[in-house]
Backbone as JSON, one array per atom type, in Angstrom:
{
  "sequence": "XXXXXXXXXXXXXXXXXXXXXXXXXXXXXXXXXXXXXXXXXXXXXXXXXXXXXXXXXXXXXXXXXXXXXXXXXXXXXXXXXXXXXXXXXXXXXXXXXXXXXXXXXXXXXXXXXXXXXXXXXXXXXXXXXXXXXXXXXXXXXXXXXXXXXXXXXXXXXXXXXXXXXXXXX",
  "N": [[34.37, -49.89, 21.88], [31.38, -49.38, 22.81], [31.98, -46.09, 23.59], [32.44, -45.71, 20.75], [30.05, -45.84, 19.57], [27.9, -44.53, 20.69], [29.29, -42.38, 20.24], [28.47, -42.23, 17.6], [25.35, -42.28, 17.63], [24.84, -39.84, 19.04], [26.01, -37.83, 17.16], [24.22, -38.79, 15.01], [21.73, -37.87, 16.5], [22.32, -35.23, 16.73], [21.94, -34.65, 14.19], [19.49, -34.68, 12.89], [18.05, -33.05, 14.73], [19.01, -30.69, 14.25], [17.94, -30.84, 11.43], [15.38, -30.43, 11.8], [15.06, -28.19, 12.56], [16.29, -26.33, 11.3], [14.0, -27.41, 8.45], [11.95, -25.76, 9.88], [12.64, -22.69, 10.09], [12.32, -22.79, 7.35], [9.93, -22.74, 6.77], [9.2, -20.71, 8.33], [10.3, -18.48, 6.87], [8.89, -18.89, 4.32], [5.76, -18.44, 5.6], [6.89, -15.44, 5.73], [7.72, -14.52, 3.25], [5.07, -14.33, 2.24], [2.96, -12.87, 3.55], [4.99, -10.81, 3.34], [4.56, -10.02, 0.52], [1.86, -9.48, 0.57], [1.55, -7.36, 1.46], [2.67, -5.56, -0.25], [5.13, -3.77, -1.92], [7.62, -2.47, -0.12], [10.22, -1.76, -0.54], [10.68, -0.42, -2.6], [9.37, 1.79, -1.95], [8.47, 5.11, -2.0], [7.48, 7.47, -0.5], [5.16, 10.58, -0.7], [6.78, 13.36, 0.04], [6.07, 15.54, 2.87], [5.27, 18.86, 1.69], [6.43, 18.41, -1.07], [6.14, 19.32, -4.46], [3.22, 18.97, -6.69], [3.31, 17.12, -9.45], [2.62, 18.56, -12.82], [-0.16, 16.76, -14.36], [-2.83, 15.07, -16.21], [-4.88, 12.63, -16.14], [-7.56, 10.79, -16.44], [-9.19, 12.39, -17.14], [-9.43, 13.97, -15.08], [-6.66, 16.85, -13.91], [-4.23, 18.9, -12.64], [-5.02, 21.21, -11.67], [-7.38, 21.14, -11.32], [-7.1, 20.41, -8.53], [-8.37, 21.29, -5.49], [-8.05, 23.61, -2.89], [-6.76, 21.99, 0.16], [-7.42, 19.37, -0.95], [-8.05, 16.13, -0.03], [-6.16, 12.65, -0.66], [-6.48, 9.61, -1.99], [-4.82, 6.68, -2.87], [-5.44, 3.51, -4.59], [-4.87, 0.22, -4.44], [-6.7, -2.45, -6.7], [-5.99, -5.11, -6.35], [-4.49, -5.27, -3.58], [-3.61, -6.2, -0.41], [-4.04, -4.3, 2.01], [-5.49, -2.19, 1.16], [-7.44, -2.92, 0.84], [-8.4, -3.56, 3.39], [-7.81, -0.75, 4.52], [-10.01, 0.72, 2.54], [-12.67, 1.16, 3.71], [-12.31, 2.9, 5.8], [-11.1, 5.07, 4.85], [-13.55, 5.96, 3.3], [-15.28, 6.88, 4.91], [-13.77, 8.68, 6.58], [-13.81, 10.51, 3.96], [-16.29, 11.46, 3.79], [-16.98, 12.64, 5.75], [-15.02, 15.16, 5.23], [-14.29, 18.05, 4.77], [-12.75, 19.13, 2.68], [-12.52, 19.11, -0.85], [-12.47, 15.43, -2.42], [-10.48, 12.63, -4.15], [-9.77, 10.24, -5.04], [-7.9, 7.8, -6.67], [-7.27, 4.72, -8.46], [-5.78, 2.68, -8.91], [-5.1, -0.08, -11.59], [-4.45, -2.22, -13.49], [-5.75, -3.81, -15.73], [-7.71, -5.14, -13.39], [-9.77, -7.46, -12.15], [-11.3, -6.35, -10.19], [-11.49, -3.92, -9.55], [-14.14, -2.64, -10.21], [-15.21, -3.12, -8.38], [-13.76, -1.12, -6.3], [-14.11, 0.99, -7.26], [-17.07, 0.85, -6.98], [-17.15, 2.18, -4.6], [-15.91, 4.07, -3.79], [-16.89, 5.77, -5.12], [-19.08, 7.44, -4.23], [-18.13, 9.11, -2.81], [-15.91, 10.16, -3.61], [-14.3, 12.02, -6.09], [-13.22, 9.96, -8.57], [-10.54, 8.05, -10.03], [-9.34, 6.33, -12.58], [-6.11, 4.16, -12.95], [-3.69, 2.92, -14.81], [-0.76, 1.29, -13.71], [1.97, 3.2, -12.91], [1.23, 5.15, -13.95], [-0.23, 8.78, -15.3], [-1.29, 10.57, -12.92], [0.14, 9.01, -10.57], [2.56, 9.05, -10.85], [2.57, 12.02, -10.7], [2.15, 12.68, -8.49], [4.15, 11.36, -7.37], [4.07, 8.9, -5.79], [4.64, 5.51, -5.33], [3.74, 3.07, -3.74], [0.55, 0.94, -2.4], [-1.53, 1.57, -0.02], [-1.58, 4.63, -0.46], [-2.34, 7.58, 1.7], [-3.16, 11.22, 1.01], [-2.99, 14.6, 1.63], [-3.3, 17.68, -0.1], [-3.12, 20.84, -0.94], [-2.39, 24.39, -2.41], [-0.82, 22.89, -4.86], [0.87, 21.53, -3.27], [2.2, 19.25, -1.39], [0.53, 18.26, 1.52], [0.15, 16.45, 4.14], [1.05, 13.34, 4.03], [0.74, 9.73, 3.86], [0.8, 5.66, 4.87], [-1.61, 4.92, 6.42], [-4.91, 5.37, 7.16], [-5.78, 6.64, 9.07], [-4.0, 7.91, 10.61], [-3.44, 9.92, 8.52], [-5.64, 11.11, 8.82], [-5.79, 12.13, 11.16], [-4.13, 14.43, 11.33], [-5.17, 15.76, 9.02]],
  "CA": [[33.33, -49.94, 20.91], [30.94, -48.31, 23.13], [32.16, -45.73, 23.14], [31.98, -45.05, 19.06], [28.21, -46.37, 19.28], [27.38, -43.46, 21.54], [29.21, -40.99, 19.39], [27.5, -42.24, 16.18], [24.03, -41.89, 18.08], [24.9, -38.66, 19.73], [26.1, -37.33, 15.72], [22.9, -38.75, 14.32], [21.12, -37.37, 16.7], [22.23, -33.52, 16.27], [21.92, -34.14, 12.49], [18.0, -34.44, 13.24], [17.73, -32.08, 14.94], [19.64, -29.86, 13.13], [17.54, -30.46, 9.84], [14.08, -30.17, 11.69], [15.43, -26.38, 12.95], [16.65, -26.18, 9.38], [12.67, -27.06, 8.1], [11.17, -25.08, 11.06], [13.01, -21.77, 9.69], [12.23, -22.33, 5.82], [8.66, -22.64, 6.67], [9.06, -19.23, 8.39], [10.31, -17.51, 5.94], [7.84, -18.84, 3.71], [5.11, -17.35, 6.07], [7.14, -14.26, 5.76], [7.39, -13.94, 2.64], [3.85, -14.31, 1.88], [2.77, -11.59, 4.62], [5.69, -9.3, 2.43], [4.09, -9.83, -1.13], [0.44, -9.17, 0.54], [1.8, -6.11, 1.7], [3.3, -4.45, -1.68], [6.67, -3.52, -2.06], [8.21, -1.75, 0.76], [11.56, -1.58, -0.97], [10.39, 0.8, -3.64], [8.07, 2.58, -1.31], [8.72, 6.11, -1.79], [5.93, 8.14, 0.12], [5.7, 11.57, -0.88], [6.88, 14.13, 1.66], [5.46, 16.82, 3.01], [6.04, 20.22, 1.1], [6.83, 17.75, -2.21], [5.48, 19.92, -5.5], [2.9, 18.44, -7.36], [3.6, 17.71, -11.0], [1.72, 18.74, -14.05], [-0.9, 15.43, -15.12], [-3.88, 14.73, -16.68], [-5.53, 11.32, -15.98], [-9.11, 10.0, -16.11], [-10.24, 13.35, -16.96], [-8.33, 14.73, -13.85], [-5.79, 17.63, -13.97], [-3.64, 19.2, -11.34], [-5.11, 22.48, -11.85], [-8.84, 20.29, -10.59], [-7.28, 19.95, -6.86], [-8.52, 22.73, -4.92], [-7.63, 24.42, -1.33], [-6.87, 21.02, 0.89], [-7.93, 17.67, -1.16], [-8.06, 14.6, 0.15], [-6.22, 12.08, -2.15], [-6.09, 8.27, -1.81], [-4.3, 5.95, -3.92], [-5.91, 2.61, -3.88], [-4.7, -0.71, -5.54], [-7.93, -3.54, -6.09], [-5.03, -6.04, -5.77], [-3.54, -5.2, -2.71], [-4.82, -6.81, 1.27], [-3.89, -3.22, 2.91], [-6.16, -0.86, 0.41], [-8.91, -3.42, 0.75], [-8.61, -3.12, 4.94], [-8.51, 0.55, 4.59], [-11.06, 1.19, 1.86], [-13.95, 1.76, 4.62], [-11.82, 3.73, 7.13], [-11.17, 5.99, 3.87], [-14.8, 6.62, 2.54], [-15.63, 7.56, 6.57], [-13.34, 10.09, 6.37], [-13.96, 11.13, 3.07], [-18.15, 11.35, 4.02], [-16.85, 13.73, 6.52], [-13.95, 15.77, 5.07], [-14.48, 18.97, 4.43], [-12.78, 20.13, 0.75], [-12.82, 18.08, -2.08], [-12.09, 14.53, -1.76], [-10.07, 12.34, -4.92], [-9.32, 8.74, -5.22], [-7.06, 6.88, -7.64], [-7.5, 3.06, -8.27], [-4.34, 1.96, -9.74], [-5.49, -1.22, -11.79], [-4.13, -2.96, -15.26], [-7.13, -4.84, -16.26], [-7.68, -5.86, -12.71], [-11.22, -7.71, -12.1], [-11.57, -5.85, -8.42], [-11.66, -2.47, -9.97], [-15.32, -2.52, -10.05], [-15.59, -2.57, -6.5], [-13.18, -0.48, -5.45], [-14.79, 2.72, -7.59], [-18.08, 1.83, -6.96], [-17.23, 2.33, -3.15], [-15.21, 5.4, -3.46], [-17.61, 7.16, -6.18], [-20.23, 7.89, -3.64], [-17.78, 10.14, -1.93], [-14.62, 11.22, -3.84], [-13.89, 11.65, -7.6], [-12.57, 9.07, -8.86], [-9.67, 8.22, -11.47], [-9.03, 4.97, -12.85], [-5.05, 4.74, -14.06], [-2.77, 1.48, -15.09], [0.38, 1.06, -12.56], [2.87, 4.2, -13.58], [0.07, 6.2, -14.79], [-0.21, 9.99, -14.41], [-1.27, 10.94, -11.34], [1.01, 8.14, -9.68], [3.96, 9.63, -11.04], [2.9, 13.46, -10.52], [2.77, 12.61, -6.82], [5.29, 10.73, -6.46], [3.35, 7.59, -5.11], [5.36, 3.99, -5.48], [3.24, 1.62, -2.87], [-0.45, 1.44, -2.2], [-2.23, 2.24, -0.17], [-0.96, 6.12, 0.07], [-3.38, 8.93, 1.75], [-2.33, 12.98, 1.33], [-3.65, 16.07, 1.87], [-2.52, 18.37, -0.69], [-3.02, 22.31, -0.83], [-1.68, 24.82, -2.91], [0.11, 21.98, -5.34], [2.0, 20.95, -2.59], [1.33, 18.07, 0.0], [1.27, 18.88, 3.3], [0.35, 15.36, 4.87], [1.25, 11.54, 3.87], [1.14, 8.69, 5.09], [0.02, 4.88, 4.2], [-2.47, 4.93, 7.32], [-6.02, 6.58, 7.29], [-5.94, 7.02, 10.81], [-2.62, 9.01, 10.72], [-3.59, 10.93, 7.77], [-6.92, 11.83, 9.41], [-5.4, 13.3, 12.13], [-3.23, 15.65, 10.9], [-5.53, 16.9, 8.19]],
  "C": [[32.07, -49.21, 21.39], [30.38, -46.94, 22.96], [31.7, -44.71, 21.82], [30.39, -45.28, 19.02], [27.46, -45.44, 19.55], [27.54, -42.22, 20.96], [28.84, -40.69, 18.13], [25.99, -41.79, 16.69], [24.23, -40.28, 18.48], [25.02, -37.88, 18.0], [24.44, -37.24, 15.2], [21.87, -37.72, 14.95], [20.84, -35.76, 16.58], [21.87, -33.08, 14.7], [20.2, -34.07, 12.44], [17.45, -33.4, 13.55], [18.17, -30.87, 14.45], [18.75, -29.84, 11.44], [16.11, -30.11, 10.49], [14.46, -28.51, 12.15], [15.22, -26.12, 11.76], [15.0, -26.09, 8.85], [11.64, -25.96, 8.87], [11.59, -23.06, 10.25], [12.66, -21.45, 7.97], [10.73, -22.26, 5.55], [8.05, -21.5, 7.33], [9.1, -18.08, 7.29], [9.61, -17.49, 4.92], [6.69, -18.13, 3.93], [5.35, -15.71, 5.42], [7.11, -13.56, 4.86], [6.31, -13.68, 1.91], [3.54, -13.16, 2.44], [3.53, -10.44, 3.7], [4.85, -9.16, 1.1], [3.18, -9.18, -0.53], [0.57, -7.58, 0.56], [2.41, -4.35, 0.91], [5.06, -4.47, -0.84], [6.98, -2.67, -1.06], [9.22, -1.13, 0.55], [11.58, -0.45, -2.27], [9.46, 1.87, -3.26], [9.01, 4.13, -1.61], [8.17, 7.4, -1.65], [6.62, 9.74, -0.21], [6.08, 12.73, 0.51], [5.81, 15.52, 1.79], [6.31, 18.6, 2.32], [6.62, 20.07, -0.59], [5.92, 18.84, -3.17], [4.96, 18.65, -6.05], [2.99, 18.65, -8.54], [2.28, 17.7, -11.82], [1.13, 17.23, -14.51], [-2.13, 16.01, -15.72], [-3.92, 13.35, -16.76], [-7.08, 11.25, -15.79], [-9.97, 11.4, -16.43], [-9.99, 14.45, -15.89], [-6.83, 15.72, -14.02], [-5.18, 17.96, -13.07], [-4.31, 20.37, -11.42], [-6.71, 21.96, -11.5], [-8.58, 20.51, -9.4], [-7.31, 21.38, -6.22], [-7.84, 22.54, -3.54], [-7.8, 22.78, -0.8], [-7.55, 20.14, 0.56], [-7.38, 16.78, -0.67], [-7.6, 13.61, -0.94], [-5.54, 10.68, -1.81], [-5.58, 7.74, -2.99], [-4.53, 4.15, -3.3], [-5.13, 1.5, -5.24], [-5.3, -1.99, -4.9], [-6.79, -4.84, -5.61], [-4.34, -6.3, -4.23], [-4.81, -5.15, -1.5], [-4.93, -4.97, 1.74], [-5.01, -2.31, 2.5], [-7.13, -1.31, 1.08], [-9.56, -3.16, 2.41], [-9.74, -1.39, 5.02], [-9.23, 1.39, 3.55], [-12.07, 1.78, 2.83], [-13.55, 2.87, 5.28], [-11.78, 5.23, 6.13], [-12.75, 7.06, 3.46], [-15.16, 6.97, 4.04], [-14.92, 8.65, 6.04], [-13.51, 10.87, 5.58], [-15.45, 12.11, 3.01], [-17.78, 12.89, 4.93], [-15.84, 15.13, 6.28], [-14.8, 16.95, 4.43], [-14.19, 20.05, 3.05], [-13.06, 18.82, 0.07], [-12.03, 16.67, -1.73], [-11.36, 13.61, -3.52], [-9.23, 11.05, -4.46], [-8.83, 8.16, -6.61], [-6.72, 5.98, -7.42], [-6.75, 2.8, -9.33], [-4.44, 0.36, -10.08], [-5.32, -1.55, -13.3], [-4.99, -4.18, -15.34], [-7.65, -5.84, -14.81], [-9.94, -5.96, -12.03], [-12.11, -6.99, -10.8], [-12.01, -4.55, -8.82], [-12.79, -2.33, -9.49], [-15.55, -1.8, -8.98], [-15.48, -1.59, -5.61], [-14.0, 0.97, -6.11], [-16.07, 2.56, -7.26], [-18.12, 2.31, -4.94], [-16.63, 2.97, -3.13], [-16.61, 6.1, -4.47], [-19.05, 8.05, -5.26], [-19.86, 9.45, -2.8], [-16.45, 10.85, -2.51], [-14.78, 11.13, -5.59], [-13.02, 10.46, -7.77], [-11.94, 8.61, -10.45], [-8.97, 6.4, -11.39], [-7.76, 4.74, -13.88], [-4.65, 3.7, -14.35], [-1.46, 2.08, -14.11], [1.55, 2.16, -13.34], [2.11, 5.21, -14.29], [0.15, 7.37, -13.99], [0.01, 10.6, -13.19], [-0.07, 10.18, -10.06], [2.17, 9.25, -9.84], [3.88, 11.62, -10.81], [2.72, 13.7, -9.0], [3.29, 12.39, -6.11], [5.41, 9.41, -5.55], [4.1, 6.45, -6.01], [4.55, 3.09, -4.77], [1.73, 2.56, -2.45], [-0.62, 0.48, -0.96], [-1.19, 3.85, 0.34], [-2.1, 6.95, 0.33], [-2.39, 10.2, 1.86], [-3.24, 13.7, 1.4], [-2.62, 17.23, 1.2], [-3.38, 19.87, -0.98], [-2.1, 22.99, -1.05], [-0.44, 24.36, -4.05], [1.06, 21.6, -4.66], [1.6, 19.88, -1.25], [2.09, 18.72, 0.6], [0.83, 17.59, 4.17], [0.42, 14.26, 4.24], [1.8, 10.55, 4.66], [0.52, 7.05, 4.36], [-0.8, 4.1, 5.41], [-3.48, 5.65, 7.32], [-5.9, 7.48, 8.05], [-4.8, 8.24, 11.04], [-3.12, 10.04, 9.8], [-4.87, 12.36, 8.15], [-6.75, 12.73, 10.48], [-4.38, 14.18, 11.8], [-3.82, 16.32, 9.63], [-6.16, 17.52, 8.22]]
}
């Protein structure tokens, strides 16, 4: 009798521990997937490449036949943690960039907007589209934040890092 007493305790006891692992892991992936939403979609990311043609738009007043010799061109969304990071690191570079500079704030009635243009308008044009709007789709941009450097209708750097984009343009 023993024994069985020892191997009912010894049972119980792995089933314990076995469910607090079990909670310990679902409260990870909870973390995790919080951290993924903040971060936009990754899974639809489809950054444009280098050498990609730009297509024919008109948005906000904005044309393709507007971007001159080597613009600067952010794509910002007020929703999203990453833009909001690198909003500042952006208008630096932009303060300093040398051709024309162009920002697009990808926002469906979103209350942040405000912010985000009046803190690009000091330094880039700025185009205000809804999510699938023009410009998104004639660059080929799926996830924000995206920076390029485009010349001659064709990007020649992207990336969804300032810092990276800054050095190579």
């Amino acid at each position: 009798m023993a024994y069985l007493t020892a191997a009912v305790v010894l049972v119980g006891g792995l089933c314990v521990l076995n469910l607090l692992l079990t909670l310990g892991v679902i409260r990870r992936l909870r973390e995790h997937t919080e951290l993924l939403s903040r971060r936009g979609s990754v899974a639809d990311d489809r950054t444009p490449q280098p050498g990609q043609v730009i297509g024919e738009f008109s948005s906000g007043g904005l044309v393709t036949a507007d971007l001159g010799e080597r613009t600067l061109v952010g794509f910002f969304s007020p929703s999203c943690a990453p833009c909001k990071e690198m909003l500042p690191s952006f208008v630096e570079l932009a303060k300093g960039y040398a051709g024309p500079v162009v920002a697009v704030v990808v926002a469906a009635g979103d209350e942040d907007a405000p912010g985000s243009v009046a803190a690009l308008e000091p330094v880039a044009r700025v185009v205000v589209e809804a999510p699938g709007g023009a410009a998104g789709k004639a660059f080929g941009v799926s996830a924000w934040p995206t920076f390029l450097v485009v010349s001659g209708g064709r990007v020649e750097v992207a990336g969804h890092d300032v810092d990276s984009v800054a050095a190579r343009a």
